[in-house]
C-alpha positions in Angstrom: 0.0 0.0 0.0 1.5 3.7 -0.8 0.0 7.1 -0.9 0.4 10.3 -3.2 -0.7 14.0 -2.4 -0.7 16.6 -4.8 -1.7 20.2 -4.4 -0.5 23.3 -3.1 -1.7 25.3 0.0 -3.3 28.4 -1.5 -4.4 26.0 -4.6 -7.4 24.7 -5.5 -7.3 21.4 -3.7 -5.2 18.8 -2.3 -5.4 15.4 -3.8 -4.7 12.2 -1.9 -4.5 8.5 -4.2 -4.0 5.6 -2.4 -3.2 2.3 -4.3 -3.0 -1.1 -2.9 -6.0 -1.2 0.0 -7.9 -4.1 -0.2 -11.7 -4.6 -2.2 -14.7 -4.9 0.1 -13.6 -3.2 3.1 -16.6 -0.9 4.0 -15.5 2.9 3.6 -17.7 6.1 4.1 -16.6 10.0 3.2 -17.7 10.1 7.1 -14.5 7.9 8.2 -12.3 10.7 6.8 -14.3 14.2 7.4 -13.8 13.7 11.2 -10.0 12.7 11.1 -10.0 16.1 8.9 -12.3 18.2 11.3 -9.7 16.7 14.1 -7.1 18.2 12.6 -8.3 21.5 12.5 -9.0 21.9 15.9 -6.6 23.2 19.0 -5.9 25.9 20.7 -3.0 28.3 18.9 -4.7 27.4 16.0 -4.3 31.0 13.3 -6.9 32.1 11.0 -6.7 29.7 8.3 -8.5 27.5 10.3 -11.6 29.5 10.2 -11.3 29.7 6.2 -11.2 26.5 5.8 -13.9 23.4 6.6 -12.0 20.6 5.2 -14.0 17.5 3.1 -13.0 15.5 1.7 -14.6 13.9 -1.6 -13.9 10.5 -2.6 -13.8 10.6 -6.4 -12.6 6.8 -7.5 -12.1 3.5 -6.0 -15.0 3.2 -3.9 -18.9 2.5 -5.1 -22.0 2.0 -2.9 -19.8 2.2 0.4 -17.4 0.0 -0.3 -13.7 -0.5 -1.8 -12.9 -1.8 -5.3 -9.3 -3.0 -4.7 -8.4 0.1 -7.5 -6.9 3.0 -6.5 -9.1 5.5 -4.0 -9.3 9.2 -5.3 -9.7 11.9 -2.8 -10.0 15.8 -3.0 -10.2 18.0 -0.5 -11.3 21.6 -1.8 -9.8 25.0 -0.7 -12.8 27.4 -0.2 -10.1 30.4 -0.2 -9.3 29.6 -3.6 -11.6 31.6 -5.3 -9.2 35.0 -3.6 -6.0 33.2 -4.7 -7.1 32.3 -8.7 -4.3 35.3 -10.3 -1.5 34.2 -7.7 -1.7 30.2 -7.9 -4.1 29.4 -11.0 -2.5 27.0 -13.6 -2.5 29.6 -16.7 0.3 31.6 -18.1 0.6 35.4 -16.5 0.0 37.6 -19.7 3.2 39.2 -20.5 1.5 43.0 -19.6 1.1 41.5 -15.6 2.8 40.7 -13.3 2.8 38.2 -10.9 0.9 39.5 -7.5 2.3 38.2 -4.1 5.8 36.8 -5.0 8.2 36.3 -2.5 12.0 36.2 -2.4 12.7 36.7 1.3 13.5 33.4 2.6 12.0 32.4 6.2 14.4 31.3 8.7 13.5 27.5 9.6 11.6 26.9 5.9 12.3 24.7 2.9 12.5 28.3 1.4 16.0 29.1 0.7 16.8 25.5 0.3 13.7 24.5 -1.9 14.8 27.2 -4.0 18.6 26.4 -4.6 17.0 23.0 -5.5 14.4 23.6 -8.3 15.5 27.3 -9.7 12.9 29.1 -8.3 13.0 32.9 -8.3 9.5 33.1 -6.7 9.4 31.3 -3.7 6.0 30.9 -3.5 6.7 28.1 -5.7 8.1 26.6 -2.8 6.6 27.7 0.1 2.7 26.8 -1.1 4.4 23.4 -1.8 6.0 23.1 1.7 3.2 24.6 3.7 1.6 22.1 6.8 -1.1 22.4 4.9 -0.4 19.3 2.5 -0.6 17.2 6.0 -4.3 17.8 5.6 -4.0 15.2 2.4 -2.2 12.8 4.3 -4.3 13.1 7.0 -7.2 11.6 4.7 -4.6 8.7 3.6 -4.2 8.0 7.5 -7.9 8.4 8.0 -8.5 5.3 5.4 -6.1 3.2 7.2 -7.3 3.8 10.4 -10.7 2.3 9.4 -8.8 -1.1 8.3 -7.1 -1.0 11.3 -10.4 -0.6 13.5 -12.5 -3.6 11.7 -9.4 -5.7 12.3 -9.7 -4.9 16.4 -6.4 -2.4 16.4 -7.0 1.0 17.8 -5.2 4.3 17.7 -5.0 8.1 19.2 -2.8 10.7 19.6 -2.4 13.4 22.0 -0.1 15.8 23.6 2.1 15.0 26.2 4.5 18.7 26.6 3.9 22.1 25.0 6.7 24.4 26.0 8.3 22.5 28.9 5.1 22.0 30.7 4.6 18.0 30.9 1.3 16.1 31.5 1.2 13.9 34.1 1.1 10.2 33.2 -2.1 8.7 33.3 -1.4 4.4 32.7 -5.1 4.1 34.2 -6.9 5.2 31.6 -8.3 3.1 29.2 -7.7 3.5 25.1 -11.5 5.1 24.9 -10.6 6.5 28.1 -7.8 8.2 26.2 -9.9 9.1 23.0 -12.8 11.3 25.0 -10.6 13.1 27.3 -8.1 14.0 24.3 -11.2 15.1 22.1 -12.7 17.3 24.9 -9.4 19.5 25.4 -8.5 22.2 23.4 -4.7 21.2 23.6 -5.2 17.6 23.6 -4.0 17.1 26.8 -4.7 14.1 28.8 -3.7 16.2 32.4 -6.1 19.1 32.8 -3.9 21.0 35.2 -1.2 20.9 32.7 -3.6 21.7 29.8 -4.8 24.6 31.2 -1.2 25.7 31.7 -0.7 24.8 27.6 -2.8 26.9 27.1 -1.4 30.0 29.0 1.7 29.4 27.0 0.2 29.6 24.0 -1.5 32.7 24.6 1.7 34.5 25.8 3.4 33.1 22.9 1.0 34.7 20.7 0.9 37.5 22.4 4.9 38.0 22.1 4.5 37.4 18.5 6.1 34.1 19.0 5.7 30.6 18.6 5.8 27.2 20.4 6.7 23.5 19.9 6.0 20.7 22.5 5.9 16.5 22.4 3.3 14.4 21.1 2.7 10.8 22.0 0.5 8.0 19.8 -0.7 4.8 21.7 -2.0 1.8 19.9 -3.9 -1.0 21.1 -4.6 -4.4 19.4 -1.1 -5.0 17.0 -0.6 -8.6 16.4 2.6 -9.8 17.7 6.1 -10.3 14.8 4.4 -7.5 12.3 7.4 -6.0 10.4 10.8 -7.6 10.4 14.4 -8.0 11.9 15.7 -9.8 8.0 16.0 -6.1 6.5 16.9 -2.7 7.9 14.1 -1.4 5.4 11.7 -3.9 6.6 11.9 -2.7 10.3 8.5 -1.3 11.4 9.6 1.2 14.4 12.3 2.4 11.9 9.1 2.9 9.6 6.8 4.9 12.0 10.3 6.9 13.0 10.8 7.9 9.3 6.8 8.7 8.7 6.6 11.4 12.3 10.0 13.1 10.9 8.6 13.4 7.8 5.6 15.6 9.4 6.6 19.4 9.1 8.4 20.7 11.9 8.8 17.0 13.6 12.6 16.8 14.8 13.1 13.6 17.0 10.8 9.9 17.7 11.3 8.1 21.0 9.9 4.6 21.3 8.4 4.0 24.5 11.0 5.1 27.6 13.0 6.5 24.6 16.0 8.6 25.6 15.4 7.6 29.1 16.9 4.3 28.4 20.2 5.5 27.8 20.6 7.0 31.3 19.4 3.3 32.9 20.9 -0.1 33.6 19.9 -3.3 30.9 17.8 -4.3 33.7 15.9 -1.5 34.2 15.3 -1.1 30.3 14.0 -4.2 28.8 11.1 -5.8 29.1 10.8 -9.4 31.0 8.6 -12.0 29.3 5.7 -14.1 30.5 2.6 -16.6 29.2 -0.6 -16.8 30.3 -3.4 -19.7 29.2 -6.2 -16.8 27.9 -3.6 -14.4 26.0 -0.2 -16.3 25.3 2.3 -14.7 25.1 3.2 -10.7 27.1 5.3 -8.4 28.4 5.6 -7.5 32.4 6.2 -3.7 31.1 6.3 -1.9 28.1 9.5 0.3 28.1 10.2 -0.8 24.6 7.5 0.8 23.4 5.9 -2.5 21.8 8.7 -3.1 19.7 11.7 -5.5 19.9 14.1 -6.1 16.6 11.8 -4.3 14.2 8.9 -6.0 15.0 5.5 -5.2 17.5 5.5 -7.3 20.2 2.1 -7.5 20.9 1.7 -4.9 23.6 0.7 -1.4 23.3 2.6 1.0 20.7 3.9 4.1 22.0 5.7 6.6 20.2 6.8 10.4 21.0 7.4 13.2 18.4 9.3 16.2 19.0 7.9 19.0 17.3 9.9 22.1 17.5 8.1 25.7 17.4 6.2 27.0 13.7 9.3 29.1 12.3 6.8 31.5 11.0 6.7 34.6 13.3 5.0 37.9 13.8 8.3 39.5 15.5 10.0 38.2 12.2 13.7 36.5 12.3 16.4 38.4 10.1 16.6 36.7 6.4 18.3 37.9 3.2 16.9 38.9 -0.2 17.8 36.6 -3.0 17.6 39.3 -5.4 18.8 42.0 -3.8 21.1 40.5 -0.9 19.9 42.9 1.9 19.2 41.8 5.1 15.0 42.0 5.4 13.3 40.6 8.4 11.8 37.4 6.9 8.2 38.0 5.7 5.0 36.6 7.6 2.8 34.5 6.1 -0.5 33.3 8.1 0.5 31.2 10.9 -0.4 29.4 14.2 1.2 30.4 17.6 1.6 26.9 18.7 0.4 24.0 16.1 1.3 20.8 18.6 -2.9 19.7 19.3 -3.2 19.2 15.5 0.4 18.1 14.9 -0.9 15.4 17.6 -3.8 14.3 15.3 -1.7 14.0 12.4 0.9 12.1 13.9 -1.9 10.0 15.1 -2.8 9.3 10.9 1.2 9.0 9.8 1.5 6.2 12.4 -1.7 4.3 11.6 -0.7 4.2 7.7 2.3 2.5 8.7 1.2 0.2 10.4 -1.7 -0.6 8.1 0.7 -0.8 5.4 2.9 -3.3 7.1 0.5 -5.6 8.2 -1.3 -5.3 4.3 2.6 -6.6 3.4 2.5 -9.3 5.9 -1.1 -11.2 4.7 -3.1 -12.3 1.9 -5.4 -8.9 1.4 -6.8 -8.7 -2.4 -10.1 -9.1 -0.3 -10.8 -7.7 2.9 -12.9 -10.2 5.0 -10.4 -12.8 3.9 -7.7 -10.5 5.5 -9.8 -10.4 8.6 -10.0 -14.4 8.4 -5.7 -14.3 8.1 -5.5 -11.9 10.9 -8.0 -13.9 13.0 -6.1 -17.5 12.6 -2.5 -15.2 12.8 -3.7 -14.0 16.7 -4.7 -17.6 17.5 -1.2 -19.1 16.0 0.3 -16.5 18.0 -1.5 -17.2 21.5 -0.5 -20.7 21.4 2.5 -20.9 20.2 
C-alpha cells in the first residue's frame, strides 16, 4: 500500500491517491471528514482554520460504500481559492502583468532558501505553497483510510499531547484507550492532564501575544497489534524504523522516541528491557512496556507508544532576520499566516502517519486482495500467535 498528495496550500485542492487497499472493506466519506475536522481543531490554532472546513470527496475506488481494490481518489477543496485564482491558478501570467504576491525573502527554519537552490525558483512561492503544513491535511485523509482497516481488524489508535513548551502532562497508565480518546477530544490542547492543559494553554497565549511561537511533544498509543508485524531480516523492513521515518517526515517534527525513549540511555539493561511471560487466555506478554511495543523491528504484541518532537512554527510575527535573494539585503523574513503553537493538531496528524504505517505493514505481511479474507488471516494469525 502507498500514498500520493498533490496540491498546493493556497491552490485549488489537495489530492490524496491511495493504491493497494484491499476490495470490500466498508469505507464512508464520514470515516475521513472527522479525522479532517480533528485536525483542525486546537488551541494556537491561526486564521486559516476558520477559512477553511475541510471535506474530503472520494472521487474513485470506492462505489455503494465499499472498496474496489483500484486505487481510492480523494479531494479535498480549498474554499479560499476563489481570492488566490491570479497568484496560484495554472494559466500563463499575460506578459503585460505581473505576478501578485511573490516572494523572495526566505523564512528562517523553511524549505524556502533550500527548496529554491534546488528547483531554480525565483519566486518562492513556488516553494513555500508546496511546503506549507497544509499538505498534512491530504495525508491526513490517507491516515484516516487506514485507520478504518485498522479498526475492523480490532487495532486501535490516538494521539495526544504529552509537553507544549516544557510544561509536561502527568502520566495517566489508568486510563483506558477510549478513556484516552474522549478526554483528548474534549481539550482544546489535547492534553490528557487538565492542570497541565490549562497551563498549555497559557503558553500559548503569551506566545502569541509576544509574536512568538511554540513546539511541544506528542505521544501516539495503539492497542490491538498482532505480535512479529514488520521484520528483523532487513533494515528497510523494520516497522519502528518505519513509524520513525513517517513522524520526521511531518513538518516541523525533529526527533521519535519509542516508549522510555532517551530515558533508556541513562538506565541499567535491567531496568530497560522488558521481562517475558505466558498466560493460558492471552499467550504470550510483556511485564512492562518500556520498549514501546517493539523488539528487533517487530511489535511485540503490547501497546505502541511513540513520541514526536515537534519544534516551534518558524513562521513569526516578530519576524527572524533573512536575506533577499535578489537584492542581498538583510530584510526581516516576511510573515505568512501562521499558528502560535500548532502541537494539538500536529498530535492528530501524527496519530494518521503512524496508523498508515502500520496498516501498510500488516497489508505486506497477509493475503489482502479481499478484505474479509484479510480479517479471516488476521484472526487465525492471533490464534497461532496465543498458542505458540
Amino acid at each position: 500500500m502507498r500514498y500520493l498528495t498533490a496540491g498546493e496550500s493556497h491552490g485549488k485542492q489537495l489530492t490524496t491517491i491511495i493504491e493497494g487497499l484491499p476490495a470490500l472493506m466498508p469505507l464512508t466519506q464520514d470515516n475521513i471528514n472527522d479525522s479532517l475536522l480533528r485536525r483542525q481543531k486546537g488551541h494556537g490554532r491561526g486564521k486559516r482554520m476558520q477559512i477553511e472546513k475541510d471535506l474530503v470527496d472520494i472521487v474513485g475506488g470506492v462505489r455503494h460504500g465499499y472498496t474496489l481494490g483500484s486505487p481510492i481518489a480523494m479531494v479535498i477543496h480549498n474554499d479560499d481559492f476563489k481570492h488566490w485564482i491570479d497568484v496560484m491558478g495554472e494559466d500563463p501570467v499575460p506578459v503585460d502583468q505581473k505576478i501578485r504576491r511573490t516572494v523572495t525573502r526566505p523564512r528562517p527554519g523553511h524549505a524556502d532558501l533550500n527548496g529554491a537552490m534546488k528547483y531554480g525558483h525565483r519566486d518562492i512561492r513556488n516553494v513555500l505553497e508546496r511546503s506549507s503544513a497544509r499538505e498534512t491535511a491530504a495525508r491526513v485523509a490517507a491516515g484516516a483510510v487506514a485507520k478504518t482497516l485498522l479498526a475492523q481488524l480490532g487495532i486501535n489508535i490516538v494521539g495526544y499531547v504529552r509537553e507544549i513548551a516544557g510544561i509536561e502532562a502527568t502520566e495517566r497508565p489508568d486510563l483506558s484507550i477510549a478513556d484516552k480518546k474522549e478526554i483528548s477530544e474534549d481539550s482544546p490542547v489535547r492534553c490528557l492532564d487538565p492542570v497541565a492543559g490549562q497551563e498549555m494553554m497559557d503558553a500559548i497565549d503569551k506566545a502569541k501575544k509576544d509574536g512568538d511561537s511554540i513546539g511541544g511533544v506528542t505521544e501516539v498509543y495503539v492497542e490491538g497489534m498482532p505480535a512479529g508485524i514488520g521484520s528483523y531480516v532487513h533494515y528497510d523492513r523494520k516497522l519502528d524504523g518505519r513509524v520513525a521515518g513517517a513522524v520526521c517526515s511531518i513538518n516541523a517534527y525533529k526527533g521519535v522516541e519509542f516508549g522510555i525513549g532517551f530515558e533508556a540511555a541513562r538506565k541499567n539493561g535491567s531496568q530497560v528491557h522488558d521481562e517475558i511471560a505466558w498466560e493460558k487466555e492471552t499467550g504470550y506478554y510483556r511485564k512492562t512496556n518500556r520498549l514501546g511495543g517493539f523488539e528487533g523491528g517487530m511489535t511485540t504484541g503490547m501497546p505502541i507508544i511513540v513520541k514526536g518532537v515537534m519544534k516551534p512554527i518558524p513562521t513569526l510575527y516578530k519576524p527572524l532576520q533573512s536575506v533577499d535573494i535578489d537584492s542581498k539585503e538583510a530584510f526581516n523574513a516576511s510573515i505568512e499566516r501562521s499558528d502560535s503553537c500548532a502541537v494539538p493538531a500536529a498530535a492528530v496528524v501524527m496519530e494518521h502517519v503512524v496508523a498508515f504505517e502500520l496498516a501498510k505493514a500488516i497489508l505486506e505481511q497477509f493475503p489482502h486482495d479481499q478484505f474479509p479474507k484479510l480479517q479471516e488471516a488476521i484472526k487465525q494469525y492471533r490464534e497461532e500467535t496465543r498458542c505458540f
